[in-house]
C-alpha positions as CSV (number, residue, x, y, z in Angstrom):
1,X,-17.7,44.0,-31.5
2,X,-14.0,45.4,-32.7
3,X,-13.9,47.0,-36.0
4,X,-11.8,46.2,-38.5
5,X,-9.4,48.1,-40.8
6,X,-10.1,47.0,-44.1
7,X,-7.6,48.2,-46.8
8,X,-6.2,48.6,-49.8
9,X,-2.1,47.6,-49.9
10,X,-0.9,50.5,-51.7
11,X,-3.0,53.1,-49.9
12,X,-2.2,54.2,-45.8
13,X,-4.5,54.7,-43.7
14,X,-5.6,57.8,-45.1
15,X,-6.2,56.2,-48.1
16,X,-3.0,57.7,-50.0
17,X,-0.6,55.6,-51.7
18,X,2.4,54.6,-49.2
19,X,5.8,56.1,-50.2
20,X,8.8,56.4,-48.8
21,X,12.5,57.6,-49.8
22,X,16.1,57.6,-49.2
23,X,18.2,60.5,-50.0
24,X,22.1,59.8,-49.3
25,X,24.4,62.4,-49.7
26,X,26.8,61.7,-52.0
27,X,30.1,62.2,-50.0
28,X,31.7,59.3,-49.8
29,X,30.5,55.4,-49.8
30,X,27.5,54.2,-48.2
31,X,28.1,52.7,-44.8
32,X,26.4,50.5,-42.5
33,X,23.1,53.0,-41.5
34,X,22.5,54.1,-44.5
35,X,22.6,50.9,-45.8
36,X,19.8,49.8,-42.8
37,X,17.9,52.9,-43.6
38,X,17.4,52.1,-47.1
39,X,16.6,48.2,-46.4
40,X,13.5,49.2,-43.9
41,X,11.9,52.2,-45.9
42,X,12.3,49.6,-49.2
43,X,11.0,46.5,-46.9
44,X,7.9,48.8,-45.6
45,X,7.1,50.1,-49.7
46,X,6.6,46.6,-50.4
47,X,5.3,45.1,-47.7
48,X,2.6,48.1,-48.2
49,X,2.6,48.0,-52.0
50,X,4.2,51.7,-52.3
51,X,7.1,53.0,-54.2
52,X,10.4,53.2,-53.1
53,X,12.2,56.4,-53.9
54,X,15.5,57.5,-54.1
55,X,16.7,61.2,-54.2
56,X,20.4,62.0,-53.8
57,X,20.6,64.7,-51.7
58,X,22.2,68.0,-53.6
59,X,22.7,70.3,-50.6
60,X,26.8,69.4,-50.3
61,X,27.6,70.2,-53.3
62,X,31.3,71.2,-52.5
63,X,31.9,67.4,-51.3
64,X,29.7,65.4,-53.3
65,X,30.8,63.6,-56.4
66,X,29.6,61.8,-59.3
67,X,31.5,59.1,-58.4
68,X,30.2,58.7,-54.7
69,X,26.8,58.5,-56.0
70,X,27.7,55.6,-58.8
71,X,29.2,54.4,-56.0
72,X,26.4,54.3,-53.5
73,X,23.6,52.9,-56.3
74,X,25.9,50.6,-56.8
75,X,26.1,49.1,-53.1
76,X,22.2,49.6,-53.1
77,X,21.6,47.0,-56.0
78,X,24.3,45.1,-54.2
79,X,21.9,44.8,-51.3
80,X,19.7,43.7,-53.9
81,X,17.0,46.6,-53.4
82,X,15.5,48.0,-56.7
83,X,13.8,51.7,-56.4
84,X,10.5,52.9,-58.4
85,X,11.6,56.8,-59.0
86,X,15.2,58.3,-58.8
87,X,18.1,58.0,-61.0
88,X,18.4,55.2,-63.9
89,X,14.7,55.1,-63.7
């Protein structure tokens, strides 16, 4: 008889709670794989009942700008994705 996995939503396999991240650098506006990137890692948190998390990546600093990352948390709202830890949280 086949065993079944049995559980919890917010846990993986392992039995640790599911979460996954984007981290755009802020260079510039967020185009199209970014965009898809942040869509599946926030479709799989919720589909799993995990936190989405967001960390702008701070390794460029000599092309990154404040406005870039306004900018890019602005087109990810736009898609209509919400995040559970990163800025404005």
């Amino acid at each position: 008889e086949p065993r079944t996995l049995i559980r919890s939503t917010a846990q993986d396999v392992r039995g640790e709670e599911v979460r996954v991240r984007f981290a755009p650098s802020p260079t510039g506006t967020l185009h199209v794989g970014g965009a898809r990137t942040a869509l599946f890692n926030w479709l799989k948190a919720r589909s799993e009942g995990g936190k989405f998390v967001i960390r702008i990546e701070d390794t460029d600093t000599a092309r990154s700008t404040r406005e870039s990352e306004q900018s890019m948390l602005q087109d990810i709202k736009w898609l209509g994705l919400d995040w559970d830890e990163g800025p404005e949280v």
